[in-house]
N, C-alpha and C positions, 0 to 999 in steps of 0.2 A: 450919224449913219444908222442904219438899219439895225447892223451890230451891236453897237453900242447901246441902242434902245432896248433890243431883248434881254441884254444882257439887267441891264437895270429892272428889268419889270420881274424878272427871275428871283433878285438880290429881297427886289420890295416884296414877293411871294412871302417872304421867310420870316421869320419872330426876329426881334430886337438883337437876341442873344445867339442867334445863328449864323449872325452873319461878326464873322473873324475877322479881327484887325490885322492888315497885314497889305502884301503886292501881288498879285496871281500876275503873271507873264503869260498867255498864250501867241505864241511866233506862227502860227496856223491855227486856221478854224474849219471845220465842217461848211460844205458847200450848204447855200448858194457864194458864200463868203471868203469862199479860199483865198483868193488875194488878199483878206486884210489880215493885221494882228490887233490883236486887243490888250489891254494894261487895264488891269482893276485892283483899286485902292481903297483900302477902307481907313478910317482912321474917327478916335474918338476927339469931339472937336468941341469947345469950350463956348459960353453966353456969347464971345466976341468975336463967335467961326474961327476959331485961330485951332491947329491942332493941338491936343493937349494929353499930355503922356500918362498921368492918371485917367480910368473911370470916368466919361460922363456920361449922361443921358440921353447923349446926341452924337449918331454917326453920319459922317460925311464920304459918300459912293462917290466916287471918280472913275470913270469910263474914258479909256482915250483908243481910237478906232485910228492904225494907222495903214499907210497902203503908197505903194510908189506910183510918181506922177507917173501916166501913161504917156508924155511928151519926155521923159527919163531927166528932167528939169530937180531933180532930191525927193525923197517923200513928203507926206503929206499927214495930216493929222486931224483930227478933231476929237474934241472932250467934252463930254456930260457930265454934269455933277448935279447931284441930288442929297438931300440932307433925309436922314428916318429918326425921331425920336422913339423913346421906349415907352408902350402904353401902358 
C-alpha cells in the first residue's frame, strides 16, 4: 500500500545509524490513510538474512499496512520489506 511505501522511503531518507532497532505500532495514521494501521520493524540481520542479536552491517525494514476487509470478512494485511547496509 501507499502507507507502507512512504513509510520506507522516509526510513531510506535516514543514515545507517538512525534508524533504531526495535517495533513502532501505529493503530492510526494521518489522512488520506486513516483506515489503515502500520507495524515497522527494524532489526540488525546477519550474511544469511536471518535476525541477528549482535551489531551488523545490515538492517532489515519490515513494513506491514493493515486495514479491515470492507466485506467485514477479518482484516487484511500486507508487508514490505526492504534491507539498507551501512555505507
Amino acid at each position: 500500500t501507499l502507507c507502507s511505501q512512504e513509510k520506507i522511503e522516509e526510513l531510506l531518507s535516514k543514515s545507517f545509524s538512525e534508524l533504531a532497532i526495535g517495533t513502532v505500532v501505529e493503530s492510526s495514521l494521518p489522512a488520506p490513510f486513516e483506515k489503515f494501521g502500520r507495524t515497522t520493524k527494524i532489526s540488525f540481520i546477519d550474511s544469511s538474512l536471518q535476525e541477528s542479536i549482535p551489531a551488523t552491517t545490515f538492517k532489515k525494514i519490515e513494513i506491514t499496512a493493515s486495514w479491515k476487509s470492507p466485506l467485514k470478512i477479518g482484516n487484511k494485511e500486507v508487508k514490505l520489506i526492504t534491507l539498507f547496509a551501512e555505507k
